[in-house]
C-alpha positions in Angstrom: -14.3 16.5 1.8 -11.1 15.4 3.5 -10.4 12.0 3.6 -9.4 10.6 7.5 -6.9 8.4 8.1 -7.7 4.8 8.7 -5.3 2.1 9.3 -2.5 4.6 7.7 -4.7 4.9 4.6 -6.1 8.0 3.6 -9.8 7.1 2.3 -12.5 8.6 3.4 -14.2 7.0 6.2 -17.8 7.7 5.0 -18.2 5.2 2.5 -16.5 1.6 2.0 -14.7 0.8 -1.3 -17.2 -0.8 -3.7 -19.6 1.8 -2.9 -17.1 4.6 -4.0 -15.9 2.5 -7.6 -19.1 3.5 -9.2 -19.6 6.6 -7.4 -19.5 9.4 -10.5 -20.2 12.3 -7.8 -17.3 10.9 -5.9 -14.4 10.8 -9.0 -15.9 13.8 -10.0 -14.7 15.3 -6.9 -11.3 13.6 -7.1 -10.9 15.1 -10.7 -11.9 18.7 -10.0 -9.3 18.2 -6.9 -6.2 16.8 -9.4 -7.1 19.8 -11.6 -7.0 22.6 -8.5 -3.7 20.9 -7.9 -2.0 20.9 -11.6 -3.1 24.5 -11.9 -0.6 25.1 -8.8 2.2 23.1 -10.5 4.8 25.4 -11.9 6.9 22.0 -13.1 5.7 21.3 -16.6 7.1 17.6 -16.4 5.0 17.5 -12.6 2.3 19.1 -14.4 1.7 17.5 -17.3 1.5 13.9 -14.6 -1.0 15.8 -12.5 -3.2 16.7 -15.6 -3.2 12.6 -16.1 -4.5 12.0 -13.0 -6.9 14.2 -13.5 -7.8 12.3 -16.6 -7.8 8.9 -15.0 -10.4 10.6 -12.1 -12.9 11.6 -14.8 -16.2 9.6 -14.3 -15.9 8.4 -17.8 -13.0 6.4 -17.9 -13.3 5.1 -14.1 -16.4 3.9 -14.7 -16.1 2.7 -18.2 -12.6 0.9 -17.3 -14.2 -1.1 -14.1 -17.5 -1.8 -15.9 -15.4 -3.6 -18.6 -13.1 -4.9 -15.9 -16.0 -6.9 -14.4 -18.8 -7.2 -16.7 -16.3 -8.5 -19.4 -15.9 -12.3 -19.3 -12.3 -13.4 -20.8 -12.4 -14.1 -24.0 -11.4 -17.8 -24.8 -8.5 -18.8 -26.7 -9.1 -21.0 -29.5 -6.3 -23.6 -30.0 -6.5 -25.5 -32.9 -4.4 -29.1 -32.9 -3.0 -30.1 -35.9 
């Protein structure tokens, strides 16, 4: 899928944001494409930062990181006076 540009922003015009933060098939996607890329790099510095974005795509982490993100409340801080 190729995203479209909208307002000078490349996202894909099919779904809107919150759908596509939980969207495994979706990051999926976006990983496989960040590892197509990095296989093309010849730059092992340029390389080795594709191969973490690739990372940070994998449905895993995205989803894992945002469901803690939001599902998390803050943890209080205890102050003690003395």
């Amino acid at each position: 899928m190729c995203p479209v540009l909208v307002d000078g922003s490349a996202m894909p015009v099919t779904k809107s944001m919150p759908k596509l933060i939980g969207d495994e098939r979706y990051w999926a996607e976006r990983a496989e494409e960040a590892r197509a890329v990095c296989d093309s790099i010849r730059n092992p510095e340029c390389r080795r930062i594709m191969g973490e974005i690739a990372l940070s795509y994998d449905v895993g982490s995205v989803i894992e990181g945002f469901n803690s993100a939001t599902l998390t409340p803050p943890k209080q801080e205890v102050v003690s006076k003395h």
